[in-house]
Every structure is written in structure tokens, then in C-alpha cells.
C-alpha positions in Angstrom: 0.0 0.0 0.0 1.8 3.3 -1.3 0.5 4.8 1.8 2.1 3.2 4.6 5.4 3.6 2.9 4.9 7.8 2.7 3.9 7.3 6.4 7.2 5.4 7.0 9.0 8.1 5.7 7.4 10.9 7.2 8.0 8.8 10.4 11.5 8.1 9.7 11.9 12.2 10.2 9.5 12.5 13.1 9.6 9.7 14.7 12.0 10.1 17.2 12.2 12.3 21.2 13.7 15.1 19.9 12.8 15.8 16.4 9.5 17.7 16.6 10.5 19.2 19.5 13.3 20.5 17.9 11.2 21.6 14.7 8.2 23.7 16.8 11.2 26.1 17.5 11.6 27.1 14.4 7.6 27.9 13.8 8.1 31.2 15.2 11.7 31.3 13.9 13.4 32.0 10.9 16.9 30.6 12.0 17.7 29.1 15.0 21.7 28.7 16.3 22.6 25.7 18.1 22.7 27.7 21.7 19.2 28.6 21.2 18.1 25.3 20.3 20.0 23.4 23.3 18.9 26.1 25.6 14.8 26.0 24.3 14.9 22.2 24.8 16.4 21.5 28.2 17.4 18.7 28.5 19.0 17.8 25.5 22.5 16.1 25.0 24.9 18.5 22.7 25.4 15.4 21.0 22.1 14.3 20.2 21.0 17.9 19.3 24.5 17.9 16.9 23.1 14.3 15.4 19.0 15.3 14.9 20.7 18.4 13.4 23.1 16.4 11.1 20.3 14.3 10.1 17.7 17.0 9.4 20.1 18.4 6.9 20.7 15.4 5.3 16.6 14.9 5.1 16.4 18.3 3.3 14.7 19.7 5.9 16.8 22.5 7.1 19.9 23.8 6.1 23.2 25.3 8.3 23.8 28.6 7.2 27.8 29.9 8.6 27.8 32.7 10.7 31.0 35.0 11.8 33.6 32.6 13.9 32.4 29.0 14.3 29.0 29.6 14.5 26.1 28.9 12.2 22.5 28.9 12.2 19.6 26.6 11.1 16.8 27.5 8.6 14.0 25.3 7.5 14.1 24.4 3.6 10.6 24.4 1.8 10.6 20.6 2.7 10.8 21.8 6.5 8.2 24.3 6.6 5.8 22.1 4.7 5.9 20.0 8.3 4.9 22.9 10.2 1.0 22.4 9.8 1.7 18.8 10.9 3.1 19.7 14.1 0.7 22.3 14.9 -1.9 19.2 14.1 -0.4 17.1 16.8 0.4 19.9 18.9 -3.8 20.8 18.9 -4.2 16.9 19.2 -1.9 16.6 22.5 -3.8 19.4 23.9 -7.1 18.0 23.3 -6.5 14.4 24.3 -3.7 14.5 26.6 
């Protein structure tokens, strides 16, 4: 059935802790650096937050954009903006259910 393997997909990018956490930032966001991602989600690992990021990019989904020094910043691509509505759909789900 072609739609369980879209759904596979789409949960092969959401479907872990940190990933939609990570993406609600960026609703109200443009760019997001690193600090500002580690420090909006708590409790993350810099490590983890360095591999979701790492594999976001490779998904299309944002891109890391150099800044002055060695920092950078994180913008969602078409791809990653098109996922906003579906967050905001579990988001209003969560709230109503949970």
C-alpha cells in the first residue's frame, strides 16, 4: 500500500524524542543557532541535538547557514516548513486528548 510507505517516511523524520521538539522552535523562527536550540529544549545532549541536526540536513529539511567565527545557524528548507502544519496538528491533538 503506497501509503504506509509515505507514512514510513514521514515517520523516519519524526519519529523520534527530539525531532518535533526541535522543529516547533523554528515555527516562530526564521533561524535558530545551536545555543538557542540546546537552551529551548532542556534537557538535551549536545550530542544528540549535533546528530537530529546532522540528520535533518541530510533529510532536506533545514539547512546550516555559517555565521562570523564558528557559528552557524539553522533554517528550515521548503521541505521543513511544509511539516509545520503537521506539528501544529499534533500539537492541537496533544492538547485536546492528553
Amino acid at each position: 500500500m503506497q501509503t504506509v510507505g509515505c507514512l514510513d517516511q514521514a515517520t523516519q523524520i519524526l519519529g523520534d524524542k527530539w525531532t518535533p521538539r526541535l522543529l516547533r522552535f523554528f515555527i516562530n523562527n526564521d533561524s535558530v543557532r545551536f545555543c538557542q536550540l540546546q537552551e529551548l529544549a532542556g534537557d538535551i545532549n549536545p550530542r544528540t541535538l549535533s546528530a537530529r541536526l546532522v540528520k535533518l540536513e541530510k533529510s532536506g529539511i533545514i539547512i546550516k547557514r555559517p555565521l562570523l567565527g564558528n557559528r552557524c545557524e539553522y533554517e528550515l528548507t521548503t521541505k521543513g516548513r511544509d511539516l509545520l502544519p503537521i506539528l501544529e496538528h499534533m500539537n492541537n491533538w496533544s492538547e485536546k486528548y492528553a
